[in-house]
C-alpha positions as CSV (number, residue, x, y, z in Angstrom):
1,X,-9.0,-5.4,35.8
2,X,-11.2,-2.4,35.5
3,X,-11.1,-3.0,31.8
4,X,-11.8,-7.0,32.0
5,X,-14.8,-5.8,34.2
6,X,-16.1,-3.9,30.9
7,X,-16.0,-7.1,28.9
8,X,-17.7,-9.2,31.5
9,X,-21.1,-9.5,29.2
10,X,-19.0,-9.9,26.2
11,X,-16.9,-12.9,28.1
12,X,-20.3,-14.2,29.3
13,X,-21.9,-14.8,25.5
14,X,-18.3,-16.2,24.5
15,X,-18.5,-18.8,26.8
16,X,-21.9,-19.4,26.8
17,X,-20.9,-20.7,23.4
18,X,-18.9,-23.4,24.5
19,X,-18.8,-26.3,26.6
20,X,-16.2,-24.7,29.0
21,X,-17.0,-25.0,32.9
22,X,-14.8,-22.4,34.4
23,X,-13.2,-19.7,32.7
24,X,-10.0,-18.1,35.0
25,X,-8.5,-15.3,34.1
26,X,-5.2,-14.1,35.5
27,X,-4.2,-10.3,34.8
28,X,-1.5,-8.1,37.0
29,X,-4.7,-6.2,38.4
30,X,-6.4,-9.0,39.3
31,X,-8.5,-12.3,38.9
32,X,-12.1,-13.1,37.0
33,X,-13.6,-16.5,37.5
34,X,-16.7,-17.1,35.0
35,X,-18.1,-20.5,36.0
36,X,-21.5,-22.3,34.9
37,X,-24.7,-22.2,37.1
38,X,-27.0,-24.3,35.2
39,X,-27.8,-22.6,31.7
40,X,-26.5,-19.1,33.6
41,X,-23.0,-17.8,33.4
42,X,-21.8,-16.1,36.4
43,X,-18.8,-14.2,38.1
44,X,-17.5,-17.0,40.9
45,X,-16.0,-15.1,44.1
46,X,-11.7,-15.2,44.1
47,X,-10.2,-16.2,47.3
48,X,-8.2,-13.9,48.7
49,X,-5.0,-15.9,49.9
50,X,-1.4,-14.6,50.9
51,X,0.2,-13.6,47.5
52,X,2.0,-16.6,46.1
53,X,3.5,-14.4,43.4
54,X,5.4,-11.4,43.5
55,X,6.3,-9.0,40.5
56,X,9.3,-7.5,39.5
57,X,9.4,-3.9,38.4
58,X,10.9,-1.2,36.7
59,X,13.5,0.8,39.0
60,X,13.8,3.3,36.7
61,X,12.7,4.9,33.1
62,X,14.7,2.8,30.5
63,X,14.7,0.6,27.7
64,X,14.4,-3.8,29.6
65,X,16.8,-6.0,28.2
66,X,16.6,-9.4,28.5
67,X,20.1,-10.3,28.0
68,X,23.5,-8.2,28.4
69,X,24.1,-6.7,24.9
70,X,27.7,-8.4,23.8
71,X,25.8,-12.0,25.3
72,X,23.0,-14.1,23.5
73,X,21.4,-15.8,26.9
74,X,18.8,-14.5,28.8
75,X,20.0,-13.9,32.1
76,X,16.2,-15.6,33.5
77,X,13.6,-17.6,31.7
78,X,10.0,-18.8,32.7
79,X,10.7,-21.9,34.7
80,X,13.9,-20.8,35.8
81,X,14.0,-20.4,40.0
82,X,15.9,-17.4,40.9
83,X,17.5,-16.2,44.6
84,X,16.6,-12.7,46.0
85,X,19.1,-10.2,44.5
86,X,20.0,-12.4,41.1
87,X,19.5,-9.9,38.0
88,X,16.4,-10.8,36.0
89,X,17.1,-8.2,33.6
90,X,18.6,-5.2,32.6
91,X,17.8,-2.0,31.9
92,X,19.2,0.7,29.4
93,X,19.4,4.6,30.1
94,X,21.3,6.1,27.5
95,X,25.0,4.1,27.9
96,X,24.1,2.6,31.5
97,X,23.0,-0.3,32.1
98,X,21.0,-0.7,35.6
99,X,20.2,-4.5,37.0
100,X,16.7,-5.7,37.4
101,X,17.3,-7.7,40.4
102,X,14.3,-10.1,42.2
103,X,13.2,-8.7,45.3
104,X,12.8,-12.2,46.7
105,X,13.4,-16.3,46.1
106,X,11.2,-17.9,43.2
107,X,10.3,-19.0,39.8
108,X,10.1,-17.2,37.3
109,X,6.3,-17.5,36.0
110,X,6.5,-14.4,33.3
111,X,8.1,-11.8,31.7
112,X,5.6,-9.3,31.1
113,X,8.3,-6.7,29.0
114,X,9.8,-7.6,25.7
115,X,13.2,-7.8,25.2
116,X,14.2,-3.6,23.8
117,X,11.0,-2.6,24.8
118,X,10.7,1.5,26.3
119,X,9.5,1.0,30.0
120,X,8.5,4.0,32.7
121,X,9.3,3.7,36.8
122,X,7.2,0.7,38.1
123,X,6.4,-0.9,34.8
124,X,5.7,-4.7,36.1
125,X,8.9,-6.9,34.1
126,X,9.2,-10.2,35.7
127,X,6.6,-12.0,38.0
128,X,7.9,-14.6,40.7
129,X,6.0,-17.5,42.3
130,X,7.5,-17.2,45.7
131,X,9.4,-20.7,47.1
């Protein structure tokens, strides 16, 4: 969020441009509201509420896989709901594969890693709207 806080001026003239009411942006650091105050354009307070989302991260160093590597389905997509435990993904350490499993019950509302892509401990995969 730190570096959507830099652009806030630069967000500010972009939709000062336009006829947009309400600009919401939704990061995994955070939330920025940018609303309309007659001609101004102005950062609108985010309520706090109990997280209705919860991400899924690395366990480990590894390269995330979507799917197993001899199958061609993803083993989750965005939509799909998902019980605490399943495997949302897989990751690859040298010959192992490790599962990715969801902490808790809930849909999946992104996949923030690419399929083969190098990830480090805590790298946020998969994000869950909790049930």
């Amino acid at each position: 969020m730190q570096d959507t806080a830099l652009r806030i001026p630069q967000l500010s003239a972009w939709l000062a441009d336009t006829d947009i009411g309400l600009l919401e942006l939704h990061t995994p650091q955070g939330t920025l509201r940018l609303g309309r105050r007659g001609d101004d354009i102005v950062e609108l307070p985010v309520e706090v509420t109990e997280a209705e989302t919860v991400s899924v991260h690395a366990p480990s160093v590894g390269v995330f896989l979507l799917s197993h590597p001899l199958a061609t389905t993803p083993l989750v997509r965005i939509g799909e709901q998902v019980q605490a435990g399943q495997t949302v993904g897989l990751l690859k350490i040298g010959p192992l594969l490790l599962p990715v499993t969801a902490s808790q019950a809930g849909i999946v509302d992104a996949v923030y890693a690419a399929d083969g892509l190098a990830v480090g401990y805590g790298t946020p995969l998969v994000e869950l709207h909790l049930l």
